[in-house]
C-alpha positions as CSV (number, residue, x, y, z in Angstrom):
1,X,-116.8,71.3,-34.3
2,X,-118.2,68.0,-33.9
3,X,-121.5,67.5,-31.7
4,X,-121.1,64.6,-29.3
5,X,-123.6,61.7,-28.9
6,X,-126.3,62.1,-26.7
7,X,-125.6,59.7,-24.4
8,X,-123.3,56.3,-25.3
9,X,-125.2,53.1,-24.2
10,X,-122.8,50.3,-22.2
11,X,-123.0,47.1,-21.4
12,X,-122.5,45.4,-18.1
13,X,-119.2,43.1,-18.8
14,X,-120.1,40.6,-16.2
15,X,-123.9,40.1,-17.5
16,X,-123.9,41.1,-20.9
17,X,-126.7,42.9,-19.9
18,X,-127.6,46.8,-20.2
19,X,-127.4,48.1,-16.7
20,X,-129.4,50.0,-15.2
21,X,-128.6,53.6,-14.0
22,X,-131.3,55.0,-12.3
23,X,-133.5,53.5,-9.1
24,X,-136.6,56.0,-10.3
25,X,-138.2,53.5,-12.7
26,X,-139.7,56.7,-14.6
27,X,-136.0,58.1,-14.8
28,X,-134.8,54.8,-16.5
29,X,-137.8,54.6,-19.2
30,X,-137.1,58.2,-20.5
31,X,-133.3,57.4,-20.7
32,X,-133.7,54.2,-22.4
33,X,-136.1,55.7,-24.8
34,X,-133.9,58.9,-25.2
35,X,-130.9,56.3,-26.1
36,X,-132.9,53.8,-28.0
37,X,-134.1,57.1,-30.0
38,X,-130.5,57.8,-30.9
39,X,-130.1,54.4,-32.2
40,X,-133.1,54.2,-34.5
41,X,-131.4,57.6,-36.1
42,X,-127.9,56.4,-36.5
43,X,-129.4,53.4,-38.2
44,X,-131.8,54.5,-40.4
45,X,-128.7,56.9,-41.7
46,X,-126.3,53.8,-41.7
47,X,-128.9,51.8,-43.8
48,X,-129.9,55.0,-46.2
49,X,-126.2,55.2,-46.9
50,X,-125.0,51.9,-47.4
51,X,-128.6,52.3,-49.9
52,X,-127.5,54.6,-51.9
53,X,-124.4,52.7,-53.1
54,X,-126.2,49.4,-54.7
55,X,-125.9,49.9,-58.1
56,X,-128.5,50.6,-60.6
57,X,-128.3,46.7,-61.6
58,X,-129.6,45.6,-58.3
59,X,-132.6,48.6,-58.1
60,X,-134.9,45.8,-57.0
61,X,-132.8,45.1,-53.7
62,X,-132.4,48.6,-52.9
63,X,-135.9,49.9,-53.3
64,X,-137.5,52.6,-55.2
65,X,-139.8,55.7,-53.5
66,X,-140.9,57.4,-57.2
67,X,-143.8,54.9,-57.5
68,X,-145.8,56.5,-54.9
69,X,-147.9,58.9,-55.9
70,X,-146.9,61.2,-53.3
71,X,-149.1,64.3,-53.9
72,X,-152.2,62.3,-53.0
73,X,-151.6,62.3,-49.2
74,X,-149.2,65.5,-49.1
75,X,-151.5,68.8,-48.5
76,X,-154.1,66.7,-46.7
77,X,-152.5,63.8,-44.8
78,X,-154.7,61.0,-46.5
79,X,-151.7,58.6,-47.6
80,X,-149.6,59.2,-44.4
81,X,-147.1,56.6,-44.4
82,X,-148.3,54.7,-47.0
83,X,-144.4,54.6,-48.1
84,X,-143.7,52.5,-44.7
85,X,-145.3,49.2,-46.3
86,X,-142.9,48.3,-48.9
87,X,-140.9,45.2,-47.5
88,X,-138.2,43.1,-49.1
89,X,-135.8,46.0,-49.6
90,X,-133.2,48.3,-47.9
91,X,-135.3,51.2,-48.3
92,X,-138.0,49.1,-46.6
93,X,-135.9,48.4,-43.5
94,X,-134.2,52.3,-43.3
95,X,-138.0,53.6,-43.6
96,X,-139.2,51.5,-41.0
97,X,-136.2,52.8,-38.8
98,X,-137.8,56.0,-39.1
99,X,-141.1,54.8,-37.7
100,X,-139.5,53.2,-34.8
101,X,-137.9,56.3,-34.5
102,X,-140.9,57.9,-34.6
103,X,-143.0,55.4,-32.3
104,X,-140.0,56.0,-29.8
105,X,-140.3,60.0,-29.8
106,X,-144.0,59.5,-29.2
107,X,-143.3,57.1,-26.5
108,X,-141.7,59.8,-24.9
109,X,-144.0,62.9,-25.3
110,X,-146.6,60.9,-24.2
111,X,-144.3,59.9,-20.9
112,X,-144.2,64.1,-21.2
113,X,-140.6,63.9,-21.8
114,X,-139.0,65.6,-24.6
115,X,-138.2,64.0,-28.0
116,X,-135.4,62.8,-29.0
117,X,-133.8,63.4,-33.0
118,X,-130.4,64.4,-32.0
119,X,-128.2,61.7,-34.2
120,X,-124.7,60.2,-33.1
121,X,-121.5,61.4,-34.5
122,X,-119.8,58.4,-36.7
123,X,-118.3,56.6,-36.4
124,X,-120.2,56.2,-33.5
125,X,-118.7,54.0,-30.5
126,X,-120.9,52.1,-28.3
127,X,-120.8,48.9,-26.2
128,X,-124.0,48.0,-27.5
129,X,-122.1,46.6,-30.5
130,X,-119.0,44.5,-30.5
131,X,-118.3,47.3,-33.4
132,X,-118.5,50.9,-34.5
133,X,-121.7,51.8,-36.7
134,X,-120.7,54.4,-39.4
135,X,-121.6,55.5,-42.5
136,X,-120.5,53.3,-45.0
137,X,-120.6,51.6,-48.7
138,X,-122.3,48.5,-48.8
139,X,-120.1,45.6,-48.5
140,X,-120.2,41.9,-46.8
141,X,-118.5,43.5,-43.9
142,X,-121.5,46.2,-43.8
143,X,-123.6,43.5,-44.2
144,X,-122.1,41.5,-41.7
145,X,-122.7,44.7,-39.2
146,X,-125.9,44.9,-40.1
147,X,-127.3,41.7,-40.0
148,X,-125.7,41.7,-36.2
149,X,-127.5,44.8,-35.2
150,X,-131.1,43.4,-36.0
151,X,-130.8,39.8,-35.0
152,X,-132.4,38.0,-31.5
153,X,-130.4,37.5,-29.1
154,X,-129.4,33.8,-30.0
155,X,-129.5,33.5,-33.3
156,X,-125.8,34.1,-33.8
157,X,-124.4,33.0,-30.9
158,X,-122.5,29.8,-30.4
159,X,-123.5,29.8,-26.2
160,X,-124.8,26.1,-25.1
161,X,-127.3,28.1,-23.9
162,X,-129.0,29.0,-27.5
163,X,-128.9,25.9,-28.8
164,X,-131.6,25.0,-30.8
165,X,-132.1,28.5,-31.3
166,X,-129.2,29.9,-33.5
167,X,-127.8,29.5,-37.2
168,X,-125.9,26.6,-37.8
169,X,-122.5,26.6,-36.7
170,X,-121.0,27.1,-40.3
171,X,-123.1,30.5,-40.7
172,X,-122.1,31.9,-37.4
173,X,-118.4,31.2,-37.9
174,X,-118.4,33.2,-41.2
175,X,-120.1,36.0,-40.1
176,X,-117.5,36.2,-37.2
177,X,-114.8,35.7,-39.7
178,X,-116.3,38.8,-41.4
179,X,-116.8,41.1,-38.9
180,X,-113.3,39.9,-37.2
181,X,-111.6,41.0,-40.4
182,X,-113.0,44.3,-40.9
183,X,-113.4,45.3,-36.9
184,X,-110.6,45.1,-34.1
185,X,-113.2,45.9,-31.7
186,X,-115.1,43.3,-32.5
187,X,-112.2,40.6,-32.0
188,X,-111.6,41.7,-28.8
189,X,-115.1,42.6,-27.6
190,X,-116.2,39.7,-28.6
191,X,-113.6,37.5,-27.3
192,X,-114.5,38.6,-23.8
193,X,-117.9,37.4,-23.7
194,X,-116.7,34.0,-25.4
195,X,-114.1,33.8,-22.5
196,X,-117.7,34.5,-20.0
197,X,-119.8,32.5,-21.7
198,X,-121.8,36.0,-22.3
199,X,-124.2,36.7,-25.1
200,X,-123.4,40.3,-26.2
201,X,-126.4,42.4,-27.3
202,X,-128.4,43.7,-30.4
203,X,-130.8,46.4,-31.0
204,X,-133.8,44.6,-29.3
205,X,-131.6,44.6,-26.4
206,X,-132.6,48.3,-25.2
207,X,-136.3,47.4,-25.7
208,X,-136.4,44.4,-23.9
209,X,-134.7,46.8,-21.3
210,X,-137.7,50.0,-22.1
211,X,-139.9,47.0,-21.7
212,X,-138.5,45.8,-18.5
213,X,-138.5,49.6,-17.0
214,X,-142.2,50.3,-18.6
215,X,-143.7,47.6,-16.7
216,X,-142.2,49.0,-13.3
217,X,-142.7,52.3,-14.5
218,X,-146.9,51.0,-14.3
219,X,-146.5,49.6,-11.4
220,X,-145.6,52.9,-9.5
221,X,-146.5,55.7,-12.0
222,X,-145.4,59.0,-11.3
223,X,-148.6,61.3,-10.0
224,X,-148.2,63.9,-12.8
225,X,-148.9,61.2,-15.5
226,X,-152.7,60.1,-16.3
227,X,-154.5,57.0,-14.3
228,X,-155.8,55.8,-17.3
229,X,-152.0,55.9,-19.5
230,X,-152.4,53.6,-21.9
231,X,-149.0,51.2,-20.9
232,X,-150.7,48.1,-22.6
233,X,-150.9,50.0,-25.5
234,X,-147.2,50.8,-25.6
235,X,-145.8,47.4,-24.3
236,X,-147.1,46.2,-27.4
237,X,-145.8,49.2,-29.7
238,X,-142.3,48.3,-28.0
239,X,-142.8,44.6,-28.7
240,X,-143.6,45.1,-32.2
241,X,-140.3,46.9,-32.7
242,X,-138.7,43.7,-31.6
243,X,-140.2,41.5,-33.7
244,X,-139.5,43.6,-36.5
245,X,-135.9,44.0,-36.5
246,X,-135.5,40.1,-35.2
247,X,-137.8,38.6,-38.1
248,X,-138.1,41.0,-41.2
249,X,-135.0,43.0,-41.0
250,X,-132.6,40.4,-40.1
251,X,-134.0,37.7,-42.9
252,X,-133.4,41.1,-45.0
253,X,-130.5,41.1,-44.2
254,X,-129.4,37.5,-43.9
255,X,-130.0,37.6,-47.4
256,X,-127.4,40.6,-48.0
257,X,-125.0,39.0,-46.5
258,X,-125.6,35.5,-48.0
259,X,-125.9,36.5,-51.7
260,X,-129.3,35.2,-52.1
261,X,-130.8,38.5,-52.6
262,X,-128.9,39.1,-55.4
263,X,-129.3,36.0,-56.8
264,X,-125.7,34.4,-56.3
265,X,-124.0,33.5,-53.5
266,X,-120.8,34.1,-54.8
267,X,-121.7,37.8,-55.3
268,X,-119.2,38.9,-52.2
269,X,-116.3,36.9,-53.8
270,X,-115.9,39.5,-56.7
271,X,-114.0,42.7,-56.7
272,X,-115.1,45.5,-56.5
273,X,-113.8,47.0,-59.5
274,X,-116.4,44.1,-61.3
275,X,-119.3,45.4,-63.1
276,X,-121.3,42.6,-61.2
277,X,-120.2,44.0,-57.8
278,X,-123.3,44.7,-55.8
279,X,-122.0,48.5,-54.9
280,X,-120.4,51.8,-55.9
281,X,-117.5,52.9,-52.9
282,X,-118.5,56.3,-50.9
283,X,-116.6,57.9,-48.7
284,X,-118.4,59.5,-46.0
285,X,-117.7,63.4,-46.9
286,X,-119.2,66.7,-45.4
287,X,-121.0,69.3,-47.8
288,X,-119.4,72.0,-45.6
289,X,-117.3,74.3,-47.3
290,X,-113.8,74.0,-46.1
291,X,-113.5,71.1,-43.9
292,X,-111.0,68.3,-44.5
293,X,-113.7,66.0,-45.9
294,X,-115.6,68.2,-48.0
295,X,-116.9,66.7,-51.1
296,X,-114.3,68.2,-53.7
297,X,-116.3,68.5,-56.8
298,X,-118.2,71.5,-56.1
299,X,-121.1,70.7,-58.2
300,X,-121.8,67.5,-56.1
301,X,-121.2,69.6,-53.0
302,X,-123.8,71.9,-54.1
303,X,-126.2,69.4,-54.4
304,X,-125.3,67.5,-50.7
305,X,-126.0,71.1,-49.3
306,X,-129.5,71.1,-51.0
307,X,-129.8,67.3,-49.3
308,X,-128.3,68.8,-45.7
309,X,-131.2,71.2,-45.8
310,X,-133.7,68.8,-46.5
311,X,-132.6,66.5,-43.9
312,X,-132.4,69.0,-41.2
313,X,-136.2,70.3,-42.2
314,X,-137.3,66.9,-41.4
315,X,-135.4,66.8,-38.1
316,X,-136.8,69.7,-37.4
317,X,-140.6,69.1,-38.5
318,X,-140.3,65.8,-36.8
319,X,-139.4,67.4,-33.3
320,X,-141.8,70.0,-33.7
321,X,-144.7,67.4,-34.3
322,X,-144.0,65.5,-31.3
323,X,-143.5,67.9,-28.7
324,X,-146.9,69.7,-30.7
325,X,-148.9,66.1,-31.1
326,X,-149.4,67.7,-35.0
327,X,-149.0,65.2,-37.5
328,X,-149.1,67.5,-39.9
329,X,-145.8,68.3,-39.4
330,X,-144.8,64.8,-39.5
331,X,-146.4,64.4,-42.9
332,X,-144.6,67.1,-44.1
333,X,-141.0,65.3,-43.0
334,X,-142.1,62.4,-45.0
335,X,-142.8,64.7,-48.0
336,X,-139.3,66.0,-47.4
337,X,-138.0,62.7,-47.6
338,X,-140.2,61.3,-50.2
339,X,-140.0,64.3,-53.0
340,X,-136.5,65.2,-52.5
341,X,-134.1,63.9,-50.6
342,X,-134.4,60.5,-52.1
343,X,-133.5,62.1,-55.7
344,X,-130.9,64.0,-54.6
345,X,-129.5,61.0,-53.0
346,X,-129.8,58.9,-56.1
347,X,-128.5,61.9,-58.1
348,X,-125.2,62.4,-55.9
349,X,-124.9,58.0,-56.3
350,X,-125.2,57.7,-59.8
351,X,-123.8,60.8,-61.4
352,X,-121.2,61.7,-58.7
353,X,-120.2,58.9,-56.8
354,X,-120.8,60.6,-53.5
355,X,-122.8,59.4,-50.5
356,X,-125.3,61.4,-49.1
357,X,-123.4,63.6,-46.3
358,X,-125.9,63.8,-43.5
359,X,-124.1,66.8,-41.7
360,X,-125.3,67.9,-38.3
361,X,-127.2,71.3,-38.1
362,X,-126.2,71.5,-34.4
363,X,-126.8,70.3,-31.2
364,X,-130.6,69.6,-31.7
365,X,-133.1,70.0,-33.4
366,X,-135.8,72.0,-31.5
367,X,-134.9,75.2,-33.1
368,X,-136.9,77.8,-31.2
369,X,-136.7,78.9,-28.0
370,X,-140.3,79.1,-27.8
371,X,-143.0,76.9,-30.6
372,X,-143.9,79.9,-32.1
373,X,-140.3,81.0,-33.2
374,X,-139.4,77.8,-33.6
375,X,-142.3,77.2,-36.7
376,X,-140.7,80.9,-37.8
377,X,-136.9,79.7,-37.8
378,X,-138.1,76.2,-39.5
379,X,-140.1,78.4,-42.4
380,X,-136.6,80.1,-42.6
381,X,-135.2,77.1,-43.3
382,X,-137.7,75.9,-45.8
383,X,-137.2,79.2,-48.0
384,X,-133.4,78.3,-47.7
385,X,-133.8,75.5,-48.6
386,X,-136.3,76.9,-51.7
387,X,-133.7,79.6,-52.9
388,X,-130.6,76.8,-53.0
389,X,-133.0,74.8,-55.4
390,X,-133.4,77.7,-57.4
391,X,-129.8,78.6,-58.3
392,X,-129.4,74.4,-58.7
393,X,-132.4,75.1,-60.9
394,X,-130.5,77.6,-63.1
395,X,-127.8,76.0,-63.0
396,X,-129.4,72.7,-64.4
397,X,-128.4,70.7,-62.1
398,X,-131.5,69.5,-59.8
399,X,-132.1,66.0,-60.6
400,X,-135.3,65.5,-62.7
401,X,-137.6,63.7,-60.3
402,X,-136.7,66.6,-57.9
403,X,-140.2,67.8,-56.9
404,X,-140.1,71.5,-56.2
405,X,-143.6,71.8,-55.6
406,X,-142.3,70.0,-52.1
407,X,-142.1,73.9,-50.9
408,X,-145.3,75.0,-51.0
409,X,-146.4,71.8,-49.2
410,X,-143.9,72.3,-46.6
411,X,-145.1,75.8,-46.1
412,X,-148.8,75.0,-46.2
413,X,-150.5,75.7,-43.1
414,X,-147.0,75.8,-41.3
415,X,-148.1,79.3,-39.2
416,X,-146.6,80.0,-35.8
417,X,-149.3,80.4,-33.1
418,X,-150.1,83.0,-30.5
419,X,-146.7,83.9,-28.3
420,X,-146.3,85.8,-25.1
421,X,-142.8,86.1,-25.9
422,X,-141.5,89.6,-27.1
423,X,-137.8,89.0,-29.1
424,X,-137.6,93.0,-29.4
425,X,-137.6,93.1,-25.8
426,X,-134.5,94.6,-24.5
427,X,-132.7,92.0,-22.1
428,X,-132.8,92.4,-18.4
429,X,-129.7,93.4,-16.7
C-alpha cells in the first residue's frame, strides 16, 4: 500500500499566500519546516530522475560524480560535501536539494523537533504548484515544471505588479503555453489567480513563510529552547536557500528549457525518437516484485532493488544523524550516494532504459524504536544491502564503477550505544 504525504501544503485562494495554521508561532515554524522538508525530498528525487535520462551525448549538462575521489573524505569525514560545489549541472542543483534538505532537518533538531525525511507519494498533489511534481523523463514540459518551482516570485508573472521585475512577455507566454499543454491543473489553477490578479507561489514561498514564523518565533521563544539560540544564524541559512533556488537553480534551469544549455535552441523541436533528442523516456516503475509497475526485465529489477537499498540506508543514516547531531552518519549517506547509487543509476539509464525507482521503505525512516536498535536495524540493512551486491556480483551484473568497498565504510564505527531497553523482555499485560 501506498504511504501518504506528510502533510500537503495549500494555498490561500484569496491571497495567494501560504496560510497560516497555527496561532503558536513555535507550532507554525516546525510545520513549515516539516513541509518545506518534504519538498526539498520530492525534488531532489524529481531532479535525480529527470537526470538520469539525458543522454550520454549531453554528459556535460547532466553532471558527473566519478571525478571525486571519494575515498579521501569517506572513513574520516575530511572531504564532507566536497561533491555539493559542482554548479552548472542537474546533478549540481539535485545535490544541492539535498543540502537544503539537510540544512532544513537541522533547522528542526536544533528547534528540538524531529526530522523530517519522509518523501511524498508521486505524483504528488499540492497547491503550492499550479501542477503535480512527479517523477519524470526530462522533457520541455519537465523543464517547464522545473524552472517554475525555483523561480522568485515575479519573474514569471505577467501581474502589473512585477513589472520591471519579470521575463519578457514573450518568455512567460511560452512557458505557460508549455505547462498548459502538458498540465490541466495548471490551466485552471492558474487561470484563477489571473482572474484575482494573484501571483501563485514557488518554492521560496514556504521560506519566506519559515522566515516570517522564525522571526516571531524570536520574539516569544518557547522557555524550553536556549536564550542564547542562534536565530540570526538561521535567518540567514533560510535566506541563502532562497537565493539559491531564485538565482542558480532557475538560470539552470532557464537554460533547460531554452536550449541554450545544449547549445541549440531548437533542441525541444525534435522528436524524441532523434538521436539529437536531449533524453531517453522512463517510466516511473517499482523494483517490487509483483506490483502492476514493476520493472519487467528482471535483471534491471535486480539492480533497482540494489539502488532501493541504497536509498533507504541514506534515509535512514540521514535521520539518525540529525536526531544524534553525528555527522558521521551523514558522511556515510553521502558515501551511499556517491559510490553507488549514482552507478547504479547510470547503469539502469544506459543499459536498461529504466529510471531509478525510488520505492518507499515505509512510513519513515527512524527505524528503531529506540537509537540503539535503530543503528542495529540500519547495520541490518547495510549487510542486506552487502549480500544483494554479492549475488549481482556473481551474477556480473554490478556496474563497474560500483564501489563495494562502500560497505565497510558504511559499517565503520556505526555501533549502537548503551540501551536501557530490554527487547527479550516479555510484554506487559
Amino acid at each position: 500500500m501506498a504511504h501518504m504525504p506528510l502533510t500537503m501544503l495549500r494555498i490561500d485562494l484569496k491571497s495567494g499566500s501560504i496560510p497560516r495554521d497555527y496561532e503558536d508561532s513555535y507550532l507554525e515554524l516546525t510545520r513549515l519546516l516539516t513541509e518545506a522538508a518534504g519538498i526539498e525530498h520530492s525534488l531532489m528525487k524529481t531532479y535525480l530522475f529527470g537526470l538520469f535520462s539525458v543522454k550520454k551525448k549531453y554528459h556535460k549538462l547532466r553532471g558527473d560524480i566519478t571525478r571525486y575521489s571519494f575515498k579521501e573524505h569517506s572513513p574520516g569525514g575530511r572531504r564532507g560535501g566536497a561533491v555539493l560545489q559542482e554548479k552548472d549541472t542537474i546533478l549540481a542543483v539535485a545535490l544541492e536539494e539535498m543540502q537544503h534538505l539537510g540544512l532544513v532537518n537541522r533547522f528542526l533538531s536544533a528547534l528540538g523537533a524531529a526530522p523530517n525525511f519522509i518523501p511524498h507519494v508521486f505524483p504528488y498533489s499540492s497547491d503550492v504548484y499550479p501542477f503535480d511534481l512527479e517523477l519524470r523523463s526530462l522533457d520541455r514540459y519537465a523543464a517547464a515544471t522545473y524552472l517554475w518551482i525555483e523561480a522568485e516570485e515575479c519573474a514569471l508573472s505577467l501581474s502589473p505588479k512585477c513589472q520591471g521585475r519579470s521575463e519578457p512577455k514573450a518568455f512567460i507566454r511560452e512557458v505557460f503555453k508549455t505547462l498548459s499543454a502538458g498540465s490541466e491543473k495548471f490551466r485552471s489553477t492558474y487561470a484563477g489567480f489571473k482572474r484575482a490578479g494573484k501571483i501563485p507561489n514557488h518554492v521560496g514561498s514556504i521560506y519566506h513563510a519559515i522566515i516570517a514564523a522564525a522571526q516571531q518565533t524570536a520574539a516569544t521563544p518557547p522557555a524550553f529552547l536556549p536564550s542564547n539560540f542562534p536565530w540570526g544564524e538561521w535567518l540567514q541559512k533560510m535566506n541563502w536557500i532562497v537565493e539559491q533556488g531564485e538565482i542558480a537553480h532557475y538560470r539552470m534551469f532557464r537554460g533547460v528549457f531554452s536550449g541554450e544549455a545544449f547549445g541549440s535552441d531548437e533542441i525541444w523541436t525534435l522528436r524524441p525518437g532523434n538521436p539529437s533528442y536531449p533524453s531517453h523516456h522512463f517510466k516511473a516503475l517499482s523494483a517490487y516484485t509483483c506490483r502492476p509497475n514493476t520493472i519487467p526485465n528482471e535483471k534491471a529489477r535486480r539492480l533497482a532493488w540494489l539502488s532501493n537499498l541504497h536509498y533507504w540506508l541514506i534515509l535512514t543514516l540521514l535521520d539518525e544523524a540529525y536526531r544524534s547531531s553525528d555527522l558521521r552518519s551523514r558522511y556515510k549517506a553521502i558515501d551511499n550516494m556517491t559510490l553507488a547509487l549514482w552507478q547504479l543509476g547510470e547503469r539502469l539509464a544506459q543499459k536498461y532504459s529504466v529510471g531509478l525507482p525510488f520505492d518507499q521503505f515505509g512510513p519513515q525512516y527512524m527505524v528503531g524504536r529506540t537509537a540503539a536498535t535503530g543503528i542495529r536495524i540500519i547495520r541490518s540493512l547495510v549487510l542486506e544491502a552487502q549480500r544483494w551486491a554479492d549475488k549481482l556480483a556473481e551474477d556480473g551484473l554490478l556496474p563497474p564503477g560500483y564501489n563495494r568497498e562502500i560497505f565497510e565504510f558504511t559499517l565503520d564505527g556505526l555501533q549502537p550505544g548503551p540501551d536501557d531497553s530490554d527487547p527479550t523482555r516479555s510484554p506487559e499485560p
